[in-house]
C-alpha positions as CSV (number, residue, x, y, z in Angstrom):
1,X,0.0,0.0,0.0
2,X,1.1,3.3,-1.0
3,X,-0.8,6.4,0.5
4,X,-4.0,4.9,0.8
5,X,-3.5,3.1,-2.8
6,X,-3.4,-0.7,-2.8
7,X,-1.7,-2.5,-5.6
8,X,-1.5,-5.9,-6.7
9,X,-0.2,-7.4,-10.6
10,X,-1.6,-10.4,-11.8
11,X,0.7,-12.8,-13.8
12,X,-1.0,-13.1,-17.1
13,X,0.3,-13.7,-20.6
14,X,1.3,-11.7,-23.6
15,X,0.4,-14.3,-26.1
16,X,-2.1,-17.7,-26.0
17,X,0.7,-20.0,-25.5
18,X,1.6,-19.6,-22.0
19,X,4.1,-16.7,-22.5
20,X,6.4,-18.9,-25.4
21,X,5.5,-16.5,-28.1
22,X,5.5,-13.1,-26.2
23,X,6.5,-13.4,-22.9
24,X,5.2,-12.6,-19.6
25,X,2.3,-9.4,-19.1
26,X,1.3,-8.0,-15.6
27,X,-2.9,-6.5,-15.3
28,X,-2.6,-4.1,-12.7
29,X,-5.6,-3.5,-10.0
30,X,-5.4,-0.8,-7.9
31,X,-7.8,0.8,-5.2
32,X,-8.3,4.5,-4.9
33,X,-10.7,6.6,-3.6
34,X,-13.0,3.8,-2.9
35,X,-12.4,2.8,-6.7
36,X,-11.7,-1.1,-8.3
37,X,-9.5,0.0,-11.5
38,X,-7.7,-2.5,-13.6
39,X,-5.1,-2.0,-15.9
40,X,-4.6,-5.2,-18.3
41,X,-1.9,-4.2,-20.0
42,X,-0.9,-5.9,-23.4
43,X,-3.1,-9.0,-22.2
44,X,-2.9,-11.9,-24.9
45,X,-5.7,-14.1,-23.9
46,X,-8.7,-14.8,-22.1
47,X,-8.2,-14.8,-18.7
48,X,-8.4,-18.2,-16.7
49,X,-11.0,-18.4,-13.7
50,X,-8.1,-18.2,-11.4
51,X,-6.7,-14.9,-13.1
52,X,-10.8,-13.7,-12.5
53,X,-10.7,-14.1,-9.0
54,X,-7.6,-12.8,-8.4
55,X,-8.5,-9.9,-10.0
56,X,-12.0,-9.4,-8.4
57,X,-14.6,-6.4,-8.9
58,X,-13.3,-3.8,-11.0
59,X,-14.8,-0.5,-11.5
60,X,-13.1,0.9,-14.5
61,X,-11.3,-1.5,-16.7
62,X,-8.6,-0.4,-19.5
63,X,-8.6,-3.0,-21.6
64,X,-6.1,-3.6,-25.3
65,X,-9.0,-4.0,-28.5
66,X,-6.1,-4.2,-31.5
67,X,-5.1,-8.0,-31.6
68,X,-1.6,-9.1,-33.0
69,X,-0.1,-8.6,-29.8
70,X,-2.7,-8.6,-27.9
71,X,-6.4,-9.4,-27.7
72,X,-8.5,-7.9,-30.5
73,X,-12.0,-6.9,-30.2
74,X,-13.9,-9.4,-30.4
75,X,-11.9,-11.2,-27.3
76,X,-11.8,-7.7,-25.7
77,X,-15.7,-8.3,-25.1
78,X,-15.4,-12.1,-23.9
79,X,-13.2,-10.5,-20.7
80,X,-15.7,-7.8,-20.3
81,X,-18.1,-10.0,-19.6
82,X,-15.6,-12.2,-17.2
83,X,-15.1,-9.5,-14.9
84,X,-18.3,-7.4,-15.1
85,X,-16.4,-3.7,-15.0
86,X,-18.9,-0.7,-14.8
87,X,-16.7,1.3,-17.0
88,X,-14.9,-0.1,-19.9
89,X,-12.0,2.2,-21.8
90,X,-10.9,0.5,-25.1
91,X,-7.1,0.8,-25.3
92,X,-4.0,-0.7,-27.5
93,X,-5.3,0.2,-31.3
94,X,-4.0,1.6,-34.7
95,X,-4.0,5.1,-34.2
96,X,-2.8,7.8,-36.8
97,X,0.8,8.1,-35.1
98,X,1.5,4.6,-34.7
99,X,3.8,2.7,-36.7
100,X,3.1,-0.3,-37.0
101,X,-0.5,-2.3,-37.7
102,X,-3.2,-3.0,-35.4
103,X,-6.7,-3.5,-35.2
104,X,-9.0,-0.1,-35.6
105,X,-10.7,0.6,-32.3
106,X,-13.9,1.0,-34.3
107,X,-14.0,-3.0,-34.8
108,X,-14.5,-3.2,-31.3
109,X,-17.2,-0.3,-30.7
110,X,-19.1,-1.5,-33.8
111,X,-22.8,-2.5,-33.0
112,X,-22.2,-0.9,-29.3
113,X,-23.2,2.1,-27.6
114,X,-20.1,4.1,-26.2
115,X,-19.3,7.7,-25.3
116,X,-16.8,10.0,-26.7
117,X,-13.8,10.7,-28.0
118,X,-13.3,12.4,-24.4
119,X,-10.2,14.2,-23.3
120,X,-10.7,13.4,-20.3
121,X,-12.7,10.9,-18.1
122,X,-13.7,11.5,-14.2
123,X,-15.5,8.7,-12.1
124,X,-17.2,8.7,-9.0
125,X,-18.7,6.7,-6.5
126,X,-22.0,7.7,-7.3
127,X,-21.2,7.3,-11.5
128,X,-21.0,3.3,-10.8
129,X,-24.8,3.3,-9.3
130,X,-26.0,3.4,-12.8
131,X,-26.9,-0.1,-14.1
132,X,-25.3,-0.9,-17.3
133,X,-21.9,-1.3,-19.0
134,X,-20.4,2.4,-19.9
135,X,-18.0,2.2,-22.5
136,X,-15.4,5.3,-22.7
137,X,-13.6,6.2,-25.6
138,X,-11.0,8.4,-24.9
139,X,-8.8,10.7,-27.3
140,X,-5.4,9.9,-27.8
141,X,-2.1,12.1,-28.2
142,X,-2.6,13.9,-31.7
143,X,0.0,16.8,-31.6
144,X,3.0,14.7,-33.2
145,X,6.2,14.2,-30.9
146,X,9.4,12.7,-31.7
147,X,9.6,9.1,-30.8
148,X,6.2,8.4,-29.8
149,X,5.0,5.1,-30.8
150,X,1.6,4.4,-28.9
151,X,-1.7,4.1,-29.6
């Protein structure tokens, strides 16, 4: 625990095969402010029921929707409904600054409702009341800098 923030990493994988084609990934949950977020990182898979509970409730999940190195859309919506988040922000996708290919985040929003491109997302206690899935789509870094690479 770090002022009032607990942590924990998961051991998951980067890849379907147990970490032999990518290595090793970490989700990250954290408490704060009376908050479940999780962080999956460049998750490869479909988490195992052990991986769920170790996890536990979760609040806002950022979760990768692009595939080839991580898990596209389609699985992006097979782990939402594994761990049930209120909030769901759609991460890990071709934008127009990366480099390299990935999947659009539009194959994942296709044929569901979602909010945005926001700049900026704040959540509160009383924002996870309301009954439903929310998904966020946030804006990503457009003003060009040298090196970036993400998306």
């Amino acid at each position: 625990m770090v002022r009032g923030m607990e942590f924990r990493g998961i051991e998951t994988y980067h890849d379907e095969e147990g970490g032999r084609l990518r290595g090793a990934n970490t989700v990250f949950c954290f408490h704060l402010d009376g908050l479940a977020v999780c962080h999956l990182g460049d998750l490869g898979h479909i988490l195992r029921d052990r991986e769920v509970r170790s996890i536990g409730p979760v609040d806002l999940l950022f979760l990768p929707v692009g595939g080839l190195y991580t898990i596209d859309g389609r699985k992006a919506w097979q782990v939402i409904d594994q761990l049930h988040p209120n909030i769901a922000v759609p991460m890990h996708y071709q934008t127009d600054l990366l480099r390299f290919r990935l999947g659009r985040v539009e194959e994942f929003l296709r044929g569901h409702e979602y909010e945005g491109p926001l700049d900026s997302l704040e959540v509160s206690r009383e924002d996870l009341k309301i009954e439903g899935l929310r998904v966020v789509l946030l804006n990503y870094v457009k003003a060009s800098r040298k090196g970036y690479r993400g998306g």
